[in-house]
N, C-alpha and C positions, 0 to 999 in steps of 0.2 A: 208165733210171737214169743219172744223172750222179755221178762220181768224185771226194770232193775230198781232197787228199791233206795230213797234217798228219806231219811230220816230227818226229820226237821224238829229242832226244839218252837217250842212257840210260849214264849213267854206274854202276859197279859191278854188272856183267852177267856180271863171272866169276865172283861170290860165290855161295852155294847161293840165297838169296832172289831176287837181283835176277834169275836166268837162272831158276829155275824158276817162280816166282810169278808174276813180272811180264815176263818174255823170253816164256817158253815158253805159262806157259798162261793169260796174261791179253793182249796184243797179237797173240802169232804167233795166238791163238787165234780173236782177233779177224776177224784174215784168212782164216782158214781157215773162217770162215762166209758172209764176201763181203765184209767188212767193216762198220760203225756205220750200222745205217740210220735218217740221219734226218730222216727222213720228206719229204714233196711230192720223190719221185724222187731224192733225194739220199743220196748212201752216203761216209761219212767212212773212209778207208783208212789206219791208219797205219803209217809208214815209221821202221823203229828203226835210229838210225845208234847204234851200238854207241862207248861209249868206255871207256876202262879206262888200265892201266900195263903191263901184261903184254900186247903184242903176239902173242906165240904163240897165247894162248889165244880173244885177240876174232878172230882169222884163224879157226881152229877152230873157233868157234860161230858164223861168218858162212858157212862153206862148210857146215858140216850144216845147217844152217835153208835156206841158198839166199838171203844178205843180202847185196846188194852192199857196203853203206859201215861202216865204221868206222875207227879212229882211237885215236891212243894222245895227241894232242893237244888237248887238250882247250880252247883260247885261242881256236884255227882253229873249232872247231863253234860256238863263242858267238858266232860275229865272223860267221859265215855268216845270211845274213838270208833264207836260205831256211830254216833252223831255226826252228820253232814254239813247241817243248817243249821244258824240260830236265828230265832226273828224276833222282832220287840215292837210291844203294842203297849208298855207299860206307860203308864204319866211321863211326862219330859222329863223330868227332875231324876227318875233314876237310869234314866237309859243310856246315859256317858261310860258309867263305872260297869253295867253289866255288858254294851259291847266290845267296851277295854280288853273286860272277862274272856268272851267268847275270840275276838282276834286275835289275841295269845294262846290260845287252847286251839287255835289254827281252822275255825269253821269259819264257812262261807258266813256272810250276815247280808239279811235283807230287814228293815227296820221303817216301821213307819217315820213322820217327822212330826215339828222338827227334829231332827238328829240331835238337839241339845239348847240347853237354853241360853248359851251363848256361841259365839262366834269362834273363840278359841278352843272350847272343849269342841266344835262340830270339826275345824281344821285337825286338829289331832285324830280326830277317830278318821279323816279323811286319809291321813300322813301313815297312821297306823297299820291300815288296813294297804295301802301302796306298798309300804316295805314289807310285807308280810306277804306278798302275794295271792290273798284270798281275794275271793270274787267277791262282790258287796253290792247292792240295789238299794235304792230308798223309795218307799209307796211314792207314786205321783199320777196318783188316780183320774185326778179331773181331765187329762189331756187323754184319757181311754174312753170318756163319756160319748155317747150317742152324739147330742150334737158340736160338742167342738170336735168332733174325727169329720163331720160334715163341715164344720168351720175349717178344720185344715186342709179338707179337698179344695173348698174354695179359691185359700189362699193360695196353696202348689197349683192351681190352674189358672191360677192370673185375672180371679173374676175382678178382683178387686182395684187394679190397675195401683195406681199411685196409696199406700195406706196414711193416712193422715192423722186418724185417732183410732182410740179404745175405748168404752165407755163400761164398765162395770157394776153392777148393783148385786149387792149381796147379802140378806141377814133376814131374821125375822125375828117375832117378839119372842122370848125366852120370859118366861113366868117367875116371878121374884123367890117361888116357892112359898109364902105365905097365905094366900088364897086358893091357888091352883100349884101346883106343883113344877116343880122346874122340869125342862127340857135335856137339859145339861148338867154336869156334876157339878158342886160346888165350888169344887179347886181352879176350877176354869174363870173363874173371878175375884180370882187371889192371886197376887204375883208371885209374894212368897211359895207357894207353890209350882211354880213355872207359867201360870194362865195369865190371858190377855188373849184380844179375839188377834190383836197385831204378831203376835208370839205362834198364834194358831191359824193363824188364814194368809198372811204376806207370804211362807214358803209356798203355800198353793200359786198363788199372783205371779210368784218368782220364775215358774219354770211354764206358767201358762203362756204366759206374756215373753221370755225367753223361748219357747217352742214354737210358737205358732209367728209370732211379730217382732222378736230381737231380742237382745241383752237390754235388760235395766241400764242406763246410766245415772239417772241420778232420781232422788224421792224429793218429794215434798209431801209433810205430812201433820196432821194431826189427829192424837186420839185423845179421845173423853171416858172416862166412865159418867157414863148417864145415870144408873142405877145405883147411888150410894152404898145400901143394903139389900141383903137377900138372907133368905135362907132357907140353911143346908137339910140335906137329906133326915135327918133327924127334928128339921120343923125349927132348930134356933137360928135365932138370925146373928147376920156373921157382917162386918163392913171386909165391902168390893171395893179392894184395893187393884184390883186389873182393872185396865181397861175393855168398857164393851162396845166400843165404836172406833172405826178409824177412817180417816179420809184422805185418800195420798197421789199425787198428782205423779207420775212418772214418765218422764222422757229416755224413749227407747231407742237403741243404733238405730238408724236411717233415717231419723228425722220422725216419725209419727211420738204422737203424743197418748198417754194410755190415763184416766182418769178411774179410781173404783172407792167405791163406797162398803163398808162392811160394817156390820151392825147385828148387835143381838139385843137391839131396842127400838127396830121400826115393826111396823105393820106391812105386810107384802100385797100391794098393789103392782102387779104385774105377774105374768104367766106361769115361771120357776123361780125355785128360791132363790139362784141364780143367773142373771143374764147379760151376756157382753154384746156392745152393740159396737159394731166395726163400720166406720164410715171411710169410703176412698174417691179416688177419682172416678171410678169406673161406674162403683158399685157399690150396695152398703149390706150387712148384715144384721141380723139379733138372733143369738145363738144362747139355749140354755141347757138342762142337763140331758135334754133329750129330743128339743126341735130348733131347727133352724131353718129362718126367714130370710128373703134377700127381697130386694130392689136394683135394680140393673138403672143407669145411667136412662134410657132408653125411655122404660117404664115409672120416671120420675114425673108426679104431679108438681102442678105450678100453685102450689098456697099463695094465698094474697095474706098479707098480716090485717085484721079489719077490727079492733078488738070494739066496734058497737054493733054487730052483727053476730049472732049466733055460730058457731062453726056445722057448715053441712056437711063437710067430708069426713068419712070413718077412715082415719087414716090408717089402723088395722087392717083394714080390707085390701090395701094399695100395696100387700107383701103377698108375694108367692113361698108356699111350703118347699124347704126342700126334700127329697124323696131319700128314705132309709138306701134304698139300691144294694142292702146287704144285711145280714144278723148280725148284730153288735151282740158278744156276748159283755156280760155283768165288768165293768172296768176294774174291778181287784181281782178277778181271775183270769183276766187276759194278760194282765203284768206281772200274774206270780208264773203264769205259764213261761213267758218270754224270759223270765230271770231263773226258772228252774235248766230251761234251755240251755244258756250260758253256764250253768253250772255244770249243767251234762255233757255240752257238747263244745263250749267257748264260743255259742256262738257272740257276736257283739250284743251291749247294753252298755247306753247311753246313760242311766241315770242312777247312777253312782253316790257315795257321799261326798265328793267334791260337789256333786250337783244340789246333793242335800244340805250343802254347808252354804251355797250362795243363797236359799231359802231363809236359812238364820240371819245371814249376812244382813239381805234385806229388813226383814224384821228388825234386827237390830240399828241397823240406820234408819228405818222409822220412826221408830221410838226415840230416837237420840234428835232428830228433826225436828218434831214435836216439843222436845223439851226445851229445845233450845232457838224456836223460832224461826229456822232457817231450810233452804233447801243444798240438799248434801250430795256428793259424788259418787256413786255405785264403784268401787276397784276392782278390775277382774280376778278373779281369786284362781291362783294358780298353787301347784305344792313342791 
């Protein structure tokens, strides 16, 4: 076997995301198998040169992993042309201007989202990265998850027949930080900051609901902030100027309709923090980050509505599991696999930052929905 080694910058590796998801168990994890085998004797090996602002802690995380390089300059890693990859795990707010940085310095980018907090900064770093012919990925995790890859066999085998709706729930309580301690950073409930749960979960909806069930055409929506105040990591309290709730109705090509709820102000009654319930002609599902249930046409009970009579039926029980039938590995190290691939070999990747631009897209017609009372038209975004 021959070794070949691809260098990746990783900017914002001190956050919980970038060092757990994509540090720990999606590249170190990499190495810790032998590294990317691909294929005629060849093993892709990658090398994270760690970059950040806080010095202490990228020293920290390079002595426990066993990582020679990092770096709190981030000008010096673009400029080195032995750097292959940049990636960004930073807060939205700075991540426009550092992969501007990096697609002029001519490295591939793969980037969490959203790629930007607006619509126009995501199109330009889409337009950029096109003329410049670097290869480019955006995280699109949820669709790697256990059970929606069981949700898309589904779909691709037709259990579904005719699909009619989408039913989404998503969120759980986050802690104001005054009694108990928050869940989530602070900035995430500051807009001024780039936060909003709509800012930060409609790109997820975007490409879930586009990959499995169609394109978005149009939103209806609105969000609240429930939570006036919180506060931040140092215990003062700060007004939550984001929103932490959104509720937004979506009709998709073909006719089916997609409903989802997102909150980081309910309490979670039901199985995962998240779960999509697909109802069709056929057949229906409920699918969350790691099981999914069906009901086949066939095996539908006959409810009577009787609301002076107690309910005898466990309607839980009237779903059948469906079967793993395969190892799902961890979904942020199957898609940095599949996008190292493409780097190495061309082979195709579908989710690009045009893809992470109709994510903002979204969001940002959300939000504009809500403000303005109305439901609005999704445009296919082309470059």
């Amino acid at each position: 076997m021959t070794r070949r080694t691809v260098r990746i910058a990783m900017n914002g590796v001190t956050g919980r995301m970038g060092y757990r998801q994509h540090l720990v168990r999606s590249l170190l994890a990499i190495r810790e198998q032998g590294g990317l085998d691909l294929g005629d004797g060849e093993t892709l090996w990658p090398e994270p040169v760690l970059v950040g602002r806080r010095e202490h802690a990228l020293r920290d995380i390079a002595e426990q992993h066993g990582l020679e390089h990092w770096t709190t300059d981030l000008d010096a890693v673009l400029a080195d042309d032995s750097v292959d990859i940049y990636f960004d795990a930073q807060v939205t707010s700075a991540r426009v201007p550092a992969i501007k940085q990096a697609i002029a310095a001519g490295k591939h980018v793969y980037t969490e989202k959203p790629t930007a907090t607006d619509l126009a900064g995501a199109l330009e770093l889409a337009r950029l990265a096109a003329a410049t012919g670097i290869r480019h990925g955006v995280v699109q995790d949820k669709i790697f998850l256990p059970g929606l890859l069981k949700l898309k066999r589904l779909v691709e085998g037709g259990f579904f027949g005719e699909i009619l709706s989408v039913r989404g729930e998503f969120g759980y309580w986050v802690f104001e930080g005054d009694w108990q301690e928050a869940q989530r950073p602070s900035w995430n409930y500051r807009s001024e900051d780039g936060g909003g749960i709509a800012v930060d979960m409609f790109p997820h909806w975007e490409y879930v609901l586009h990959g499995l069930f169609g394109r978005v055409t149009s939103v209806s929506a609105q969000v609240s902030t429930h939570i006036p105040q919180r506060w931040d990591e140092r215990g003062k309290p700060y007004e939550a100027t984001a929103d932490d709730a959104a509720y937004a109705i979506f009709q998709l090509e073909g006719g089916a309709v997609a409903q989802i709820n997102s909150s980081w102000a309910v309490r979670v009654m039901r199985d995962e923090l998240v779960e999509f319930q697909v109802d069709g002609t056929h057949g229906s599902a409920v699918a969350g980050l790691r099981r999914c249930r069906v009901q086949h046409r066939s095996a539908t009970p006959k409810p009577v509505w009787n609301p002076d009579l107690p309910a005898t039926e466990r309607f839980r029980d009237q779903w059948q599991e469906i079967p793993d039938n395969t190892e799902f590995e961890n979904g942020f190290k199957a898609q940095w696999e599949l996008f190292l691939r493409h780097v190495a070999l061309g082979e195709p990747y579908h989710w690009d930052l045009l893809a992470g631009a109709r994510g903002v897209q979204l969001a940002e017609l959300a939000l504009r929905s809500s403000a303005e009372g109305r439901r609005l038209d999704v445009p296919e975004l082309t470059l």
